[in-house]
C-alpha positions in Angstrom: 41.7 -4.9 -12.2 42.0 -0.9 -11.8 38.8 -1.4 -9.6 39.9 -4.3 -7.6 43.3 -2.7 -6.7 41.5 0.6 -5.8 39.2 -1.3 -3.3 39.5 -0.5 0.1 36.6 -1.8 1.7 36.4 -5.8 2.8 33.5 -8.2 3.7 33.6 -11.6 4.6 31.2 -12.4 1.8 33.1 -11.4 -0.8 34.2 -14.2 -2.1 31.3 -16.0 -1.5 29.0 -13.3 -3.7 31.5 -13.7 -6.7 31.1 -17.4 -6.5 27.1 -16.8 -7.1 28.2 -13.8 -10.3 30.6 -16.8 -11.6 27.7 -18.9 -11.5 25.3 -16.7 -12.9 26.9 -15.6 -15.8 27.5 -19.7 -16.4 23.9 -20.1 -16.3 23.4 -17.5 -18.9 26.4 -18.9 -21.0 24.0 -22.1 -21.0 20.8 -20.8 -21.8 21.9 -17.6 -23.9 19.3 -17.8 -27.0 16.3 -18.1 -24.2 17.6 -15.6 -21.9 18.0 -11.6 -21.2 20.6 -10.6 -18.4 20.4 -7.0 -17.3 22.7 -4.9 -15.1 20.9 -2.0 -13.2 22.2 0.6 -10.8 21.4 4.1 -9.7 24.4 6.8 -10.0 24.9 9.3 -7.3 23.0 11.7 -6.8 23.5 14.9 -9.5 22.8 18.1 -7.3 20.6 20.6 -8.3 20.4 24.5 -6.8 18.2 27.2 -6.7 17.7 29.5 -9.6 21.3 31.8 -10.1 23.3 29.3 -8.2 24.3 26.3 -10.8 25.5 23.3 -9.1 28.0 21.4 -10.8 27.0 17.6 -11.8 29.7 15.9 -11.0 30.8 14.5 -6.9 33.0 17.0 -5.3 36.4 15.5 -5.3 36.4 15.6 -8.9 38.1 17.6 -11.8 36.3 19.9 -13.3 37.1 20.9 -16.4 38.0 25.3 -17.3 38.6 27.0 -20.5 42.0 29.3 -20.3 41.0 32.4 -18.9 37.6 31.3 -17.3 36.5 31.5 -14.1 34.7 28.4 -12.0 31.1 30.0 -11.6 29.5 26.7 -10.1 29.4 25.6 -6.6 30.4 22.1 -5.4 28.5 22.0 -1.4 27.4 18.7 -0.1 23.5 19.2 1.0 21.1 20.5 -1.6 17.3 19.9 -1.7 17.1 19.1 -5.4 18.6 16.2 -7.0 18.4 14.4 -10.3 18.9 10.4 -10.0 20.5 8.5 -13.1 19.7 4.9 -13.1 21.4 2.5 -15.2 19.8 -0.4 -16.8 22.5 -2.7 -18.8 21.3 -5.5 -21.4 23.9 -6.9 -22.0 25.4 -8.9 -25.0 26.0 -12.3 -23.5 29.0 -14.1 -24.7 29.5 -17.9 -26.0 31.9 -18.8 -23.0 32.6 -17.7 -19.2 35.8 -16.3 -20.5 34.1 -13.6 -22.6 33.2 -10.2 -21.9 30.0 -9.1 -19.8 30.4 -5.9 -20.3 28.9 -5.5 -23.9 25.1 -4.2 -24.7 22.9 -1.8 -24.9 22.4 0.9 -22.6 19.3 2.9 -20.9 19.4 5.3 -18.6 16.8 7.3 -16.6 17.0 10.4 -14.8 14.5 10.4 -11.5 13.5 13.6 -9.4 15.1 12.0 -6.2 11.8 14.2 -3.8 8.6 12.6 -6.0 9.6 10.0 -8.3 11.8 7.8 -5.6 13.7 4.6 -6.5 12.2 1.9 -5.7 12.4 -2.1 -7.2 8.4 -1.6 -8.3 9.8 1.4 -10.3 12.8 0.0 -11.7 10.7 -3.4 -12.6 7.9 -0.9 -14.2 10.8 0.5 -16.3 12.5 -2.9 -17.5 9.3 -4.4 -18.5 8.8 -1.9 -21.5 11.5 -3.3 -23.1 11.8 -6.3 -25.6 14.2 -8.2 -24.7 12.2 -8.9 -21.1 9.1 -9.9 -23.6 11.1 -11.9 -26.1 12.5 -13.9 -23.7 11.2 -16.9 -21.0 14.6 -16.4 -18.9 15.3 -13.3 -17.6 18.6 -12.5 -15.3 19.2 -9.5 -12.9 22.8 -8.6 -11.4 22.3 -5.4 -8.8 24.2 -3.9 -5.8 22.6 -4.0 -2.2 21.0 -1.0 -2.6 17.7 0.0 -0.7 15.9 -0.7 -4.2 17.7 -3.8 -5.5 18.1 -5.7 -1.5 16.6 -9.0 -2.6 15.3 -10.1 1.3 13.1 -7.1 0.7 9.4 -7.9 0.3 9.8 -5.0 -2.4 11.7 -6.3 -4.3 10.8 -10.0 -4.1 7.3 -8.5 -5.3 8.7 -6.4 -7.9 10.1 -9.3 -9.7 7.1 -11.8 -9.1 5.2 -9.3 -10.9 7.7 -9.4 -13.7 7.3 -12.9 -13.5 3.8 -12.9 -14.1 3.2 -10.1 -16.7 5.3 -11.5 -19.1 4.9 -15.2 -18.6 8.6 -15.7 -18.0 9.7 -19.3 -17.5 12.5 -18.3 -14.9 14.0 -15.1 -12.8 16.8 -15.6 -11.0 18.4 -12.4 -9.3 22.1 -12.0 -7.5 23.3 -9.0 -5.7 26.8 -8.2 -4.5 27.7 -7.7 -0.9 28.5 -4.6 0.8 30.9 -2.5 -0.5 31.2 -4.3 -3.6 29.2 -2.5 -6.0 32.2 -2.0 -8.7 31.7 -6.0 -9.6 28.6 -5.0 -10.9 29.3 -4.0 -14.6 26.2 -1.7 -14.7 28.8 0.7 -12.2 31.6 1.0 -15.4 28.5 3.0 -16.4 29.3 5.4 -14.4 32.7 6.5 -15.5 31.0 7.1 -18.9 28.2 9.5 -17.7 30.6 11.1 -15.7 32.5 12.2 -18.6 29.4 13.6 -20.3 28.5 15.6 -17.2 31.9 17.4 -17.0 31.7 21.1 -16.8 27.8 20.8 -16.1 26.0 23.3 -13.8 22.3 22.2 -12.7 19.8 24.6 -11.2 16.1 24.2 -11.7 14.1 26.9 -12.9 12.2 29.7 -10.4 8.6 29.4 -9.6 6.3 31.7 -8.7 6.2 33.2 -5.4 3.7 31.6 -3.5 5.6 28.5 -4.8 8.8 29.8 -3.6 7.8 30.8 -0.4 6.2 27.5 0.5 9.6 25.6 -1.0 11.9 28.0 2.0 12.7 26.3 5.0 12.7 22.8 3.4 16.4 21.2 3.6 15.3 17.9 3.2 13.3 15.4 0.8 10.5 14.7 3.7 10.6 18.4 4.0 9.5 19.4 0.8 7.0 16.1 0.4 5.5 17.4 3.9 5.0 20.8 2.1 3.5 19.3 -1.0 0.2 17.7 1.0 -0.2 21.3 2.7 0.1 23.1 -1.0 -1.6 20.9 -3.5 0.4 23.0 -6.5 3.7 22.5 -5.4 4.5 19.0 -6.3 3.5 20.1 -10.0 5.2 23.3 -10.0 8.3 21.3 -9.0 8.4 19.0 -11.3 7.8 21.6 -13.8 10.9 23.6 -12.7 13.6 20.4 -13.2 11.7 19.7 -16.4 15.0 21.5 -18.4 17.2 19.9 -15.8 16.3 16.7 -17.1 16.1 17.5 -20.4 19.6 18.8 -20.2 20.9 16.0 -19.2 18.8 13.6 -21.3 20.9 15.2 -24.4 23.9 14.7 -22.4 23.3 10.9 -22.1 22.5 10.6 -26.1 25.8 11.5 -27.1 27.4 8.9 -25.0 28.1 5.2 -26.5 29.2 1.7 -24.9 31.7 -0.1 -27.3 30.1 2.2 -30.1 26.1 1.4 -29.2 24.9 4.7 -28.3 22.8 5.2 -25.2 19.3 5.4 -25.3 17.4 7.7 -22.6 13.8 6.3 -21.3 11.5 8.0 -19.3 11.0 7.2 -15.3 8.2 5.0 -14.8 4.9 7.0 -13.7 2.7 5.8 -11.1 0.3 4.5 -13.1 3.0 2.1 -14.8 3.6 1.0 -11.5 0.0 0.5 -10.2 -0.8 -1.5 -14.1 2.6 -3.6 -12.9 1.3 -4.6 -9.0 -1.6 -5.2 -9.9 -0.2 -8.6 -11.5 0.1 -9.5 -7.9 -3.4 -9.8 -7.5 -3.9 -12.8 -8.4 -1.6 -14.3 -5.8 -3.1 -12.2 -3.4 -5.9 -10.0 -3.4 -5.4 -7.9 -0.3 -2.0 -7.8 -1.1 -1.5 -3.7 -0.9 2.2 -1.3 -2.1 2.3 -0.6 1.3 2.9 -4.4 2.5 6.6 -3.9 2.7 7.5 -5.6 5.9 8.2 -9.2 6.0 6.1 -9.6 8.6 2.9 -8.9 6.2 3.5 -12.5 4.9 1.8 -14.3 7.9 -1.1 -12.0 7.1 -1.2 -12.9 3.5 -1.7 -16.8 3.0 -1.7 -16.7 -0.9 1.5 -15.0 -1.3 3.1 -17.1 1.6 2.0 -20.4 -0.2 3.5 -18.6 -3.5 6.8 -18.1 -2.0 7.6 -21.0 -0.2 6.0 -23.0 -3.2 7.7 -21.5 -6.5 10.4 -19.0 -5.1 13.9 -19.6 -3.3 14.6 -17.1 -1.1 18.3 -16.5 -0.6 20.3 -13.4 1.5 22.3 -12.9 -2.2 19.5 -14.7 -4.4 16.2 -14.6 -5.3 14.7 -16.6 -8.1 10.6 -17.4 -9.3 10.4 -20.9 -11.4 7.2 -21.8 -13.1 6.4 -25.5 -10.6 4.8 -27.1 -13.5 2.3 -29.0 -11.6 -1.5 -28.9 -12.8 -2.9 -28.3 -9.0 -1.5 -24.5 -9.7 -3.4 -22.0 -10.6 -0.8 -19.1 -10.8 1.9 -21.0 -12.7 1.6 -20.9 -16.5 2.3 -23.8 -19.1 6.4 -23.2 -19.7 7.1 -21.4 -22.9 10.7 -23.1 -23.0 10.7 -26.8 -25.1 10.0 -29.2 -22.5 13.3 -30.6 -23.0 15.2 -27.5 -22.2 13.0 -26.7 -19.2 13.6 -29.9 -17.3 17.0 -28.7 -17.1 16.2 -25.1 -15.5 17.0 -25.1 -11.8 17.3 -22.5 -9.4 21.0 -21.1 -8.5 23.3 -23.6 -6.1 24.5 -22.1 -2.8 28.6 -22.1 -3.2 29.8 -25.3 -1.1 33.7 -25.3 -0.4 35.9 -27.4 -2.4 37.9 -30.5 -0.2 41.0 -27.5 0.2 38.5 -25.5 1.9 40.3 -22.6 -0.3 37.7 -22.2 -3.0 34.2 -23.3 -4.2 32.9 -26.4 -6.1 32.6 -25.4 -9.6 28.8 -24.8 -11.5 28.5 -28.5 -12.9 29.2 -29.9 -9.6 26.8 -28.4 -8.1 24.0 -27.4 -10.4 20.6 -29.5 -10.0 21.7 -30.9 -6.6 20.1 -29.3 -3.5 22.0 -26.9 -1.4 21.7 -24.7 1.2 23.4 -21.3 2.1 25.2 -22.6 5.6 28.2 -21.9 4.3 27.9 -18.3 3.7 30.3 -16.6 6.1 27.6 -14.4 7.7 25.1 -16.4 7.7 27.1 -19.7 9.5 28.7 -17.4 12.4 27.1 -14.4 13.6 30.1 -12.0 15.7 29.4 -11.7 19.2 31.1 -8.4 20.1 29.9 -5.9 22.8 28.3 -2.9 22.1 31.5 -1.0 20.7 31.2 2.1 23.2 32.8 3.6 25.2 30.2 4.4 28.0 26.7 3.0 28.7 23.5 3.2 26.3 21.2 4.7 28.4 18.2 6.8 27.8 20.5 10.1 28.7 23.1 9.3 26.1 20.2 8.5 23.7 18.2 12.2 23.7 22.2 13.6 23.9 21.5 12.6 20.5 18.1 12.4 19.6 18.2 10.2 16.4 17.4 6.6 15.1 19.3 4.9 11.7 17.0 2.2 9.9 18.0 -1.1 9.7 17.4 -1.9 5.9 16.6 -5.2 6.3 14.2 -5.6 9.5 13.0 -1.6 9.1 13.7 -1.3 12.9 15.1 1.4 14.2 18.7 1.6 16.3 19.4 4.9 18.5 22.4 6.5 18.5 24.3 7.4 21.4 26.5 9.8 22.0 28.4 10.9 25.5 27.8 15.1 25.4 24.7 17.0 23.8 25.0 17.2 20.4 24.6 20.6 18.8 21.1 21.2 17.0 23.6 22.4 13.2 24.8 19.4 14.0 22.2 17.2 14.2 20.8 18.8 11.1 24.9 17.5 9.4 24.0 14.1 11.0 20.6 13.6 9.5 21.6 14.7 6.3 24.6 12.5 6.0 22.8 9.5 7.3 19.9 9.8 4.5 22.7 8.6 2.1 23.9 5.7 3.9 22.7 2.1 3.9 22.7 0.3 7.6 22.0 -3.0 8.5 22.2 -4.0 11.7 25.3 -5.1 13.5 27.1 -2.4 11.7 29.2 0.4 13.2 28.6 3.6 12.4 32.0 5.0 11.7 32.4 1.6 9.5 29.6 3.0 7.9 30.2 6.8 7.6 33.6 5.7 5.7 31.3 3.5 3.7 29.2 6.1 2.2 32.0 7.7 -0.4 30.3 8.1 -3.6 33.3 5.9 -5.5 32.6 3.1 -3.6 29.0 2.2 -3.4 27.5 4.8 -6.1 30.0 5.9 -8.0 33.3 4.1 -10.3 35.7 2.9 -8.4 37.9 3.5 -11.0 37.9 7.4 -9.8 39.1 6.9 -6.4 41.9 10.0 -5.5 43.4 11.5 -2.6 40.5 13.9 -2.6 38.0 11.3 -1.7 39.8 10.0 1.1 40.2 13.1 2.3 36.5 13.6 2.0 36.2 10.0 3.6 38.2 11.1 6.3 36.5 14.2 6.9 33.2 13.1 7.3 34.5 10.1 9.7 35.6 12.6 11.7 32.9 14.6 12.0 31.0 12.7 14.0 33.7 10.6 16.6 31.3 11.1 19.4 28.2 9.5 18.0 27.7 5.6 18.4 25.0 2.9 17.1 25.1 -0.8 19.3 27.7 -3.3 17.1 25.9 -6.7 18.5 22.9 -5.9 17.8 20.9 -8.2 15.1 18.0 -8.0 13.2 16.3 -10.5 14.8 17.0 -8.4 18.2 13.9 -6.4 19.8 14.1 -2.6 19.9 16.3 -1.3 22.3 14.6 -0.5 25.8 16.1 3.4 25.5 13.9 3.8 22.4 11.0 4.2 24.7 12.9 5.6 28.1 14.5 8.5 26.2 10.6 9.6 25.8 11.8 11.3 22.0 10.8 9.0 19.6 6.8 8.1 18.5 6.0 4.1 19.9 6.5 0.9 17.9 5.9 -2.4 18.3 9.0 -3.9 20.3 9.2 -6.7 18.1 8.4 -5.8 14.5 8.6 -2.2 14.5 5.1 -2.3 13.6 2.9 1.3 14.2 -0.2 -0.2 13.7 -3.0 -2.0 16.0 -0.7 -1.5 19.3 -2.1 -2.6 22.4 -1.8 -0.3 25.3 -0.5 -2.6 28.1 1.1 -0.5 30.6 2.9 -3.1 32.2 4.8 -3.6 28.9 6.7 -2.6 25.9 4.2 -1.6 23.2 3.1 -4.5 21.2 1.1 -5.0 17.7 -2.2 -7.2 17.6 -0.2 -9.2 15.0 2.8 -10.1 18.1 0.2 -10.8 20.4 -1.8 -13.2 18.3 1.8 -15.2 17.4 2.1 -15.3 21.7 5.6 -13.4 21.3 6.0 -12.6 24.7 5.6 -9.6 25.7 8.9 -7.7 27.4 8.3 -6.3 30.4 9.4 -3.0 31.8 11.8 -2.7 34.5 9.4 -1.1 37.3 7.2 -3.8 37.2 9.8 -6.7 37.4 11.2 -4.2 40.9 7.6 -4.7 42.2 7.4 -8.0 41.7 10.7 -8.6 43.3 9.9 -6.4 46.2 6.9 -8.7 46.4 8.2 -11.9 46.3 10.5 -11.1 49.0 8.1 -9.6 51.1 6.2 -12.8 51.0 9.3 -15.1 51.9 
């Protein structure tokens, strides 16, 4: 209740995502002895400084705690190119009825070097599958946040779990995530509140390497900086990992001593990349050409086995995504169910929430369970907002190098330019990127809606800590960038915007999927992939030549 009151942040989905949590936990009320639900989320990020200049653990905003007479010797700045990643993984404990508490289990927690060991849903699957609970049992549940790692229309993360699906012959994997902004319903986020009690009065700063080490480790303020510096110096990714090797040891004794209702944490390592190699390649026997790198939705066309497996045994929802064994003999990929035949006849995927006759709530679970439904009533999904593009001057290709940056749509991985009225300084530009690699942006999205979006008790921290500090913070970075704009009617299903390629400052892509590889040089068009072309998208045309053909055409009248 102390997390719903502290809420500040509202999307039209909300109470259509709490419907699908209602029924999910209702499902696992029903099949509790053949099912494992798990909570997972990653915490902010914990800071970590150079060697004589300790960092302190917790967000800046919060109290940290002095003995009498002590002086603070730790910094709290916002940008550092270090950082430890805690992710949470909750099993939790489920109840005999709806009315019980979800928020009971066991706990694991894994601390990521945020530069070489990224989180990603192959990673977080890879770490999941080690446990016993996922190998015990046919039904296995997942409740996430939107996150980059956890967004389930992601073809990483629908693989991720197919290849749970398959290494340990589960019966059933369903998986719900909450909408924007509404991380704190996820119980894995009380998590939170408990680390951040552990990692009170906590400086982090990872130990010095040598000096060539050092030398080739100045000048990089950012992740892609330092991975950039690790292909030219083959030693430093190992020396770096080396020196947060006490870092993360310090805080893996930090996370031991906590408990959850008196079941003390346990600490697991992060998946290496051979765990997550052994885990994908599961996948190949839906698709042997299937490669990590296939990210992009549009891969599916060019992979006919894993389309077939997705339309065949998977439903594919923009809060849901679930793999059922189709228990018919003409597949080869399916396994005989592990569940009694009599219990699995009565496994169905997750209903779509249908409104009630008062049009004020949804049908409840038993209504609706079984029946076939579809997500038309989801509020985003039945009416898309027409707005303009929220600005108050033109887009043009001189407004866009003003600039001279692009934000990632996290859902169709195409870029958006932002515009801005006057030149924006280069220190600032260097704030802007920073801030912007913390932030999730889906298209449609305003960019001051989503600079306010980013505070740390909202989407990776507890809720439950919000204070005047934050907003302030909130405010403060809001503020610092009034000037900068991103189109608001823009959707994903929208081409790249013409001043992409006029501004002349950004590498090409294909116009329509974003695509950097096989582009056809057509200099009559847009850049275009080999894949566009064979689908006969059609092409878009650039402005000059649609002049001449005017100037033609009237010529000839």
């Amino acid at each position: 209740m102390v997390q719903a009151r502290q809420m500040r942040l509202t999307h039209p989905d909300s109470h259509y995502a709490s419907a699908l949590y209602r029924f999910l936990r209702e499902f696992a009320v029903g099949f509790k002895s053949h099912s494992v639900m798990i909570c997972q989320d990653d915490k902010h990020h914990c800071k970590v400084e150079e060697p004589g200049y300790p960092l302190a653990a917790v967000e800046r905003g919060k109290q940290v705690i002095v003995a009498v007479d002590k002086k603070m010797i730790v910094g709290d700045h916002d940008f550092t190119a270090c950082s430890i990643i805690p992710s949470v993984s909750l099993f939790l404990t489920i109840p005999d009825t709806i009315s019980g508490s979800f928020y009971r289990g066991r706990v694991f927690v894994s601390f990521k070097d945020a530069v070489f060991e990224q989180s990603s849903a192959l990673r977080h699957a890879a770490e999941i599958s080690t446990e016993v609970g996922v190998r015990s049992k046919p039904i296995m549940q997942l409740y996430t946040d939107g996150g980059p790692a956890h967004r389930l229309n992601y073809l990483s993360t629908q693989l991720a779990l197919i290849a749970l699906f398959l290494r340990h012959d589960l019966d059933f994997v369903v998986a719900v995530r909450t909408p924007p902004h509404h991380s704190w319903k996820n119980p894995a986020e009380r998590i939170m509140s408990i680390l951040n009690l552990g990692l009170q009065s906590v400086g982090l700063m990872h130990s010095r390497m040598n000096e060539e080490l050092e030398t080739a480790m100045k000048g990089c303020n950012s992740l892609s900086a330092i991975r950039n510096a690790a292909e030219k110096t083959k030693e430093l990714k190992e020396g770096f990992i080396d020196s947060l090797a006490p870092v993360k040891a310090l805080l893996s004794k930090v996370a031991q001593r906590l408990h959850l209702k008196d079941e003390p944490f346990t600490v697991v390592n992060a998946a290496t990349k051979q765990e997550m190699d052994a885990l994908f390649e599961e996948l190949k026997a839906i698709e042997p050409r299937l490669l990590q790198t296939d990210q992009s939705q549009t891969v599916i066309e060019k992979r006919p086995g894993l389309k077939k497996f997705l339309s065949h045994c998977c439903s594919i929802r923009k809060y849901t995504f679930s793999v059922q064994k189709c228990f018919e003999p003409s597949c080869t990929i399916c396994k005989p169910p592990r569940l009694p035949a009599s219990i699995y006849e009565r496994i169905h995927h997750l209903p779509d929430p249908i409104p009630d006759d008062s049009g004020e709530h949804y049908k409840s679970f038993e209504e609706l369970y079984g029946t076939k439904t579809t997500e038309c009533h989801c509020p985003s999904v039945a009416s898309k907002a027409t707005k303009g593009h929220g600005m108050p001057f033109s887009p043009t290709a001189q407004t866009a190098r003003n600039v001279g940056e692009t934000i990632c749509c996290t859902e169709c991985q195409k870029p958006r330019v932002l515009y801005s009225a006057h030149k924006i300084q280069y220190s600032r530009c260097e704030l802007l990127r920073g801030t912007l690699e913390s932030v999730s942006y889906s298209c449609g999205t305003s960019l001051q809606e989503l600079l306010l979006g980013t505070r740390p008790c909202d989407d990776e921290d507890s809720a439950a800590e919000a204070n005047t500090d934050t907003q302030l913070v909130d405010q403060a970075r809001q503020s610092a960038f009034p000037e900068v704009y991103v189109r608001e009617h823009l959707r994903c299903q929208d081409a790249i915007e013409i001043p992409y390629y006029s501004s002349q400052l950004f590498i090409d892509r294909c116009i329509h999927c974003a695509s950097m590889e096989q582009l056809v040089n057509d200099q009559e068009c847009y850049p275009s992939c080999r894949n566009c072309k064979d689908s006969r998208v059609p092409g878009i045309f650039k402005r000059r030549k649609r002049c001449r053909e005017g100037l033609l055409k009237n010529k000839k009248n």
